[in-house]
C-alpha positions in Angstrom: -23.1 3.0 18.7 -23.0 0.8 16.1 -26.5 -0.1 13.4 -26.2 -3.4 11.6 -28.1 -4.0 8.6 -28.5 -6.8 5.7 -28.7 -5.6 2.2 -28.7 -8.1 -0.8 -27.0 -10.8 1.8 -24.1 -8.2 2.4 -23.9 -7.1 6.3 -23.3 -3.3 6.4 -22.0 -2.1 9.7 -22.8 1.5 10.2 -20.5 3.3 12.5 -23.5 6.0 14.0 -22.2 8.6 16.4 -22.1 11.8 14.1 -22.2 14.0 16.8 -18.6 12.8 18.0 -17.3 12.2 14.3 -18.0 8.2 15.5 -15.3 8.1 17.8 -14.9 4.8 18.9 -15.7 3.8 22.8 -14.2 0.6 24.0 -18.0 -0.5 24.1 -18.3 0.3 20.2 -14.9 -1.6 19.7 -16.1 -4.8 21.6 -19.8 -4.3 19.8 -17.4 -4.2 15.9 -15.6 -7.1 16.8 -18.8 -8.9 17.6 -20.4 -8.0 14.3 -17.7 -8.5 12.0 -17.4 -12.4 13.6 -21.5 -12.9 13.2 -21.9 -11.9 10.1 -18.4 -13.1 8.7 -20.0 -16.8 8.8 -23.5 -15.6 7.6 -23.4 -12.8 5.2 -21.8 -12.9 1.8 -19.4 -10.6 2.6 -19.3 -7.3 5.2 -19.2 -3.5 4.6 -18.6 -0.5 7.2 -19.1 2.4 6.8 -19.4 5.5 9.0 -22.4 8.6 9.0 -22.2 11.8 8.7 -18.9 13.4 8.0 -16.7 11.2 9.2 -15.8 7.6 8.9 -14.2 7.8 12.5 -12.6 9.8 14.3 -10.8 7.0 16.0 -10.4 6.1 19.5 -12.7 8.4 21.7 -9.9 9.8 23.6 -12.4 11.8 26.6 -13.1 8.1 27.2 -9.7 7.2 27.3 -8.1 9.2 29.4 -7.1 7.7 32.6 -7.5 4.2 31.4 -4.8 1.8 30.2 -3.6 2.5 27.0 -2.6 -1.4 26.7 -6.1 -2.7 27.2 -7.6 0.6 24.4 -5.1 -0.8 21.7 -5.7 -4.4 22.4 -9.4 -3.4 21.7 -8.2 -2.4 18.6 -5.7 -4.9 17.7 -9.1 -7.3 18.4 -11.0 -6.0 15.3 -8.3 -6.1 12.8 -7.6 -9.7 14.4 -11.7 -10.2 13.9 -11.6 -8.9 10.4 -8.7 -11.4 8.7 -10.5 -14.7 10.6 -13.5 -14.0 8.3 -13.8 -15.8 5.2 -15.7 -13.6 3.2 -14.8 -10.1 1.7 -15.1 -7.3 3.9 -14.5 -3.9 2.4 -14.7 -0.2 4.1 -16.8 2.8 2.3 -14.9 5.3 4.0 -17.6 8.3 3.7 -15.1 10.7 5.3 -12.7 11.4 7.7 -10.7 8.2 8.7 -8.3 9.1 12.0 -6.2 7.1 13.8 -7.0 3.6 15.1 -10.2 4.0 12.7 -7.8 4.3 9.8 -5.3 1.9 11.2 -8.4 -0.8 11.5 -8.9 -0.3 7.3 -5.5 -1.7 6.5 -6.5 -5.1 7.0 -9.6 -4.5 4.6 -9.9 -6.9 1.5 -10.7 -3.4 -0.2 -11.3 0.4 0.7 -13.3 2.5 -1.5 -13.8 5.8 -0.7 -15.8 9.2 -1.1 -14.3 12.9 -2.7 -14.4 13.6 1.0 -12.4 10.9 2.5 -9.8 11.7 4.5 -6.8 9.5 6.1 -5.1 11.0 9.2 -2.7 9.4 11.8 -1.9 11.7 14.5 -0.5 9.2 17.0 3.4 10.6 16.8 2.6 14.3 18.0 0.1 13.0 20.4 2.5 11.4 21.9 0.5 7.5 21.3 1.9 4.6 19.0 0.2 3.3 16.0 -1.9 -0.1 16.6 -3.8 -2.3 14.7 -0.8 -4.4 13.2 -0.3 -1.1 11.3 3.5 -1.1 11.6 3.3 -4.6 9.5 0.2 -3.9 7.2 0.5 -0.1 6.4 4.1 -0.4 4.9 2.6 -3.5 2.8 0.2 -1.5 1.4 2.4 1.8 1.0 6.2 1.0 0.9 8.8 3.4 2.3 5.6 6.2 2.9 4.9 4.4 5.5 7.2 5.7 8.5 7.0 9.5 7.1 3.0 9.2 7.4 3.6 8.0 10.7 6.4 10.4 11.6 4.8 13.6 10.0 1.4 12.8 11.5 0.4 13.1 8.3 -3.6 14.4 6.8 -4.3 13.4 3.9 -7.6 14.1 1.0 -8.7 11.3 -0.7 -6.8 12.2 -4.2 -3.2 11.4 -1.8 -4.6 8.2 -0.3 -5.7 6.9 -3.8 -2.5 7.9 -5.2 -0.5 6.0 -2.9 -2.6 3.0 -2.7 -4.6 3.5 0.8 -7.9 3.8 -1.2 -8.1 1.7 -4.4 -11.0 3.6 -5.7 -13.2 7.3 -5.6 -16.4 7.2 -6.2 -19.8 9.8 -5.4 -21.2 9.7 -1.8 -24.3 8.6 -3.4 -22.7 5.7 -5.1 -20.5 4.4 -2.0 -23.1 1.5 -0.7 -24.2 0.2 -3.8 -19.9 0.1 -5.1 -19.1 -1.6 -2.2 -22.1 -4.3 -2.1 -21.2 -4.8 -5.3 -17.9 -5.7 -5.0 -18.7 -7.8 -2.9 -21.4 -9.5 -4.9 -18.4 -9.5 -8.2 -16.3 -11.4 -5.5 -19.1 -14.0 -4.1 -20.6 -14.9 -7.6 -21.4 -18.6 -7.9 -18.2 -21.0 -8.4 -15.6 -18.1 -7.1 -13.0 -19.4 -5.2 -12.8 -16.1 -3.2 -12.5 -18.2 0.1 -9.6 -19.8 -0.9 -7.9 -16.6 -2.3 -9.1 -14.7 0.7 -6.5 -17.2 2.8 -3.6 -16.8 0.4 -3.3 -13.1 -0.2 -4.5 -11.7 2.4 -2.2 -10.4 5.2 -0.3 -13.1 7.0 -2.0 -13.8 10.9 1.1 -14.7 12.1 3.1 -11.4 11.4 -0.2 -9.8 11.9 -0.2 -11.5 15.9 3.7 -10.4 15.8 3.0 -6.9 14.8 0.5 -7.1 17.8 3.0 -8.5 20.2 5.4 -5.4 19.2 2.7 -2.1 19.3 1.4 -3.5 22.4 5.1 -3.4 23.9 5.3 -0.1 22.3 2.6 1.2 23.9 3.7 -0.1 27.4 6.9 2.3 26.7 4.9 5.4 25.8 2.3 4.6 28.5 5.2 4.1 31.6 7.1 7.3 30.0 4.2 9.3 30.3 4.0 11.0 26.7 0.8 9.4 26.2 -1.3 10.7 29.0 0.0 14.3 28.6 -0.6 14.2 24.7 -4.2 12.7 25.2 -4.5 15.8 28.0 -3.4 18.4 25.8 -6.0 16.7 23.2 -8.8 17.2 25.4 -7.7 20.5 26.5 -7.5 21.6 22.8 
């Protein structure tokens, strides 16, 4: 599930299903999009965050066994697509563990600050599942040349590596993560900012954003039809 509060005119979306790491359903997907678009044209900016120890865990792969892999990743692609139609800054206070699709879904971020506990992880390659979330376009703009070995390697990483290669832009204590993130936001939305107008000039591009859509959701048609997707989520589950 999903809490949604407003603190000093900032929306905080609160990823809250500890007890699965807040792996994300396709109903918590749909219910994130949602959220993000509301408050995108009320609040002054957005935050998410996750409880307990992890940010997310990603997609909730129990869930997703047996069901299209297309539709899952279009769920995702959805929320990054949500995220960069917004016109205010939306930033992620990644308390913890970041995995997968979850991670994937930060790239598009204005910001991501994070805890000593943060983690990043993409496991898709050894799973056997392709990357989404117009990651193949945004994660080597934020990283470089990294980018296909973090794919490849399925690579785990503490929040000293992220920072150091530019996934998180800033560490701070888990008792300081809310009030860093609200505000930067409130920095960003002070009175005669043109944040809007920067917002729609440096942020990612929508149309190689759609294209990188267009491509992972071919790719995942290949790794669906090959059948290295369902025996990697299997062997998950098993595991």
């Amino acid at each position: 599930m999903i809490e949604v509060t407003v603190r000093d005119e900032v929306a905080v979306i609160t990823l809250a299903r500890p007890d699965k790491l807040n792996a994300l359903t396709a109903t918590m997907r749909r219910d994130l999009a949602a959220a993000v678009r509301e408050h995108g044209k009320s609040a002054r900016g957005i935050v998410v965050t996750g409880t307990g120890r992890a940010f997310s865990a990603g997609e909730d792969l129990h869930e997703a066994a047996g069901q299209s892999l297309v539709a899952e990743v279009e769920l995702f692609h959805d929320l990054t697509r949500a995220v960069l139609e917004t016109r205010v800054p939306v930033v992620a206070a990644i308390n913890g563990l970041a995995v997968g699709g979850a991670a994937e879904w930060t790239l598009c971020f204005d910001t991501r600050i994070g805890t000593p506990a943060a983690e990043y992880f993409f496991p898709e390659n050894h799973i056997g599942l392709s990357i989404s979330n117009a990651s193949s376009y945004l994660l080597p703009r934020l990283v470089g040349a990294k980018a296909l070995k973090l794919v490849l390697d399925s690579t785990r990483m503490t929040a000293e590596q992220a920072h150091t290669i530019g996934l998180l832009d800033e560490i701070v204590a888990p008792e300081d993560l809310l009030d860093t993130a609200i505000a930067r936001v409130h920095h960003w939305t002070a009175p005669d900012t043109a944040t809007a107008v920067h917002l729609r000039l440096l942020r990612p591009s929508l149309a190689e954003v759609e294209r990188a859509f267009t491509m992972e959701t071919e790719a995942a048609i290949e790794v669906e039809e090959s059948g290295i997707a369902q025996a990697g989520i299997t062997r998950f589950i098993r595991r």
